[in-house]
Steps between C-alpha positions, in 0.01 A plus 500: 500500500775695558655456195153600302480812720877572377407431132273767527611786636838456239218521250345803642814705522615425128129588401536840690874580369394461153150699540739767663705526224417818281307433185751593241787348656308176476410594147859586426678175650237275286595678212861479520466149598292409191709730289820314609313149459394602141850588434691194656211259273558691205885422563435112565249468175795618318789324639266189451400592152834565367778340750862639411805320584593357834657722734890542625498224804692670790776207529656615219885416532642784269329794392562886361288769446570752193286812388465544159426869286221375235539763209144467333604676158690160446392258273477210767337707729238671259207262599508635849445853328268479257215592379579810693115601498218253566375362223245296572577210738880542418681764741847483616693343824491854664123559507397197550684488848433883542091387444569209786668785749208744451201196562660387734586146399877530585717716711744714414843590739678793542852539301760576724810700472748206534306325218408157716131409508281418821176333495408582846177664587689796635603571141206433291437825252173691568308484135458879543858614642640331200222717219604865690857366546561480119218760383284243353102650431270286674126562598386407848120376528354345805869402647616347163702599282500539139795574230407515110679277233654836388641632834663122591859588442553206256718664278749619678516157726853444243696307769438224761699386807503133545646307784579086416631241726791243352454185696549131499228265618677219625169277490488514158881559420419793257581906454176730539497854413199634663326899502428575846452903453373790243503852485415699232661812441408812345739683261419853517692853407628434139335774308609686145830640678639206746480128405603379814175376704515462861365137677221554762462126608117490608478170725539175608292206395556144626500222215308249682233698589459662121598136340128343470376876359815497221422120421153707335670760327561390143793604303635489162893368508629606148411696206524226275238322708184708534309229713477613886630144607697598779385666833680763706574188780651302236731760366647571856527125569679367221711845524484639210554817540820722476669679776836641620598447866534818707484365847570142685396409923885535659539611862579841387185589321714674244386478121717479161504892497664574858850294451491527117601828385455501138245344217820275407538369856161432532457266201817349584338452866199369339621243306710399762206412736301319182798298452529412880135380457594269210816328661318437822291288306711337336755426777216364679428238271879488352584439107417102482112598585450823302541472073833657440495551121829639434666242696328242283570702221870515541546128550297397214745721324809364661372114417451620163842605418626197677293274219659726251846470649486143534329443129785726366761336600329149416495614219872613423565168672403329204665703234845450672427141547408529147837710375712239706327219335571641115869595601645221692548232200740792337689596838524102548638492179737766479640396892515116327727636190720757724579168724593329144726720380679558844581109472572477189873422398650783330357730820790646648376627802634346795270253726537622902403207746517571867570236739478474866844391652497169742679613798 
C-alpha cells in the first residue's frame, strides 16, 4: 500500500511540473525535438538509401593526414564546378552543400586560423553568422532563411580545401585514401586592374555526415561522356580529383608555406612528401609482392642478349670448326712433305739428338 501511495504522488508532482511549465516553452522544446527527429530520419533514410564506403576503423596501424588545394578551373576537377547556375536538377558541388547548410540537413564548422577542422558542437557555424559574415543576400521569413539561386555565391566557389587520410588497414592488408573534410572557398578581389584573388575559406563540412546526400548528387565525369553516370560520392571515393598539398598533421602545425620560402621549394617539398607516400607502400609490402616492371623489364633484356651471345658464338663455332676442317688436309700435307725433304739424302742440314747422360 505503501508503495501505491508512493506511485502516486511521483505521478502527481511530474503532472504539476509539466502543467507549470510556460506554454511556449513547452511549445518550443516539442518543436525542436521534432525538428531534430525529422532531421536525424532524414539523415538515416539517406545513409540507408545510398550507403557509401565503410569507414576508417580506429586500429589503424599507420596513418597520415594531408590537405589538399582543389583548383576547380582544372580539367579533373571541372565536374565539381559545373553547371555554375542551376539548370534544372543539375547544380554544382558548392550549392548543393550550401542548400543542405541553409535547411538544415547538415552542419557546417567554423574555419579556424591555424587551418585544422573541429567537429565539436562548440564550433558548429550559425547558418546566419556565416550569410552576414561573407555579405551573402538572404531573406528572413518566419525564422527561416532564404537565399536565391542568383545570390548563392557559386561562381566564385573556384577553390576547395580537402583533408584525406593515407592509411593501411591491416584486416584487409590494403592502402585506403579516404576524404574526411571540405571547405569551399571563395575567390574574391580580382577585378579589371588586379588578377590576383584573395581565398576566404567559408567552412567546415564533415564527409561522413554529407556522404549519403553526395551519393544523390549526379555528375557528369568527362566531356567526351555526356551521361551523368557518376555521383559526387563516387568521384571523392575513387579520388579522382586533382590537388596540390599545402599542409600535412606534424606536431608543429606548420604548413608547406611557413618553412618553404619560395614557389621552387615548395614543389620540391611537395613532391617530396608524395614520394614518401609511395615508398611507404611499397617498403611495406617490399619488391617480390608489388609488380616491378622495370626490373622485369631489364632482365628480360639481359636474358635476351645472353641468347644472342650464346647463338653468336654457336654460330662462329661452326664456321671455325668448318675453316679447320677445309684446311687441315693441306697443312697435313705440307708438314708431311717439309718432314720429307728434311730426310731426304742430299739434305745437308745437320740432325741434333740430345741425350740424357747415365751418371
Amino acid at each position: 500500500m505503501k508503495r501505491i501511495l508512493s506511485l502516486i504522488t511521483v505521478t502527481l508532482l511530474v503532472a504539476s511540473a509539466a502543467q507549470a511549465q510556460p506554454t511556449k516553452s513547452r511549445v518550443a522544446t516539442a518543436a525542436k525535438t521534432e525538428q531534430a527527429g525529422k532531421s536525424s530520419a532524414a539523415t538515416d533514410r539517406a545513409s540507408l538509401m545510398f550507403p557509401t564506403t565503410a569507414a576508417m576503423p580506429e586500429d589503424v596501424v599507420w596513418k597520415r593526414d594531408i590537405y589538399r588545394q582543389l583548383d576547380l578551373t582544372k580539367d579533373k576537377n571541372a565536374p565539381m564546378y559545373y553547371p555554375v547556375e542551376p539548370m534544372g536538377r543539375q547544380v554544382n558541388l558548392f550549392t548543393y552543400l550550401f542548400r543542405l547548410i541553409l535547411t538544415g540537413r547538415i552542419n557546417a564548422y567554423s574555419y579556424k586560423l591555424d587551418g585544422n577542422e573541429s567537429f565539436d558542437e562548440k564550433d558548429k557555424l550559425p547558418v546566419k553568422d556565416m550569410l552576414e559574415r561573407y555579405g551573402i543576400y538572404y531573406e528572413e521569413n518566419g525564422g527561416k532563411m532564404t537565399v536565391a539561386d542568383s545570390d548563392v555565391p557559386s561562381a566564385e566557389a573556384t577553390r576547395y580545401y580537402i583533408k584525406e587520410s593515407i592509411y593501411m588497414d591491416q584486416r584487409t592488408g590494403t592502402f585506403q585514401t579516404k576524404v574526411t573534410a571540405l571547405c569551399p572557398v571563395l575567390m574574391r578581389g580580382a577585378d579589371e586592374f588586379s588578377s590576383d584573388a584573395t581565398p576566404y575559406p567559408l567552412f567546415w563540412v564533415n564527409y561522413d555526415d554529407v556522404a549519403p546526400w553526395l551519393a544523390k548528387l549526379p555528375m557528369m565525369p568527362s566531356d567526351l561522356n555526356n551521361v551523368t553516370n557518376m555521383t559526387a560520392d563516387d568521384f571523392f571515393t575513387m579520388n579522382r580529383y586533382e590537388g596540390q598539398i599545402y599542409k600535412t598533421n606534424n606536431m608543429q602545425g606548420k604548413m608547406l608555406h611557413n618553412y618553404c620560402p619560395t614557389d621552387s621549394d615548395m614543389v620540391v617539398e611537395q613532391k617530396r612528401i608524395e614520394k614518401q607516400l609511395g615508398d611507404f607502400e611499397k617498403n611495406v609490402w617490399g619488391s617480390g609482392f608489388l609488380p616491378d616492371t622495370t626490373k622485369k623489364d631489364s632482365l628480360d633484356a639481359e636474358m635476351e642478349a645472353t641468347e644472342k651471345k650464346s647463338s653468336k658464338g654457336l654460330l662462329f663455332g661452326r664456321k671455325n670448326a668448318n675453316a679447320r676442317s677445309t684446311v687441315s688436309p693441306d697443312n697435313s700435307s705440307t708438314a708431311a712433305t717439309k718432314k720429307e725433304k728434311s730426310e731426304a739424302p742430299g739434305n745437308s742440314s745437320p740432325r741434333v739428338s740430345a741425350r740424357r747422360q747415365r751418371r
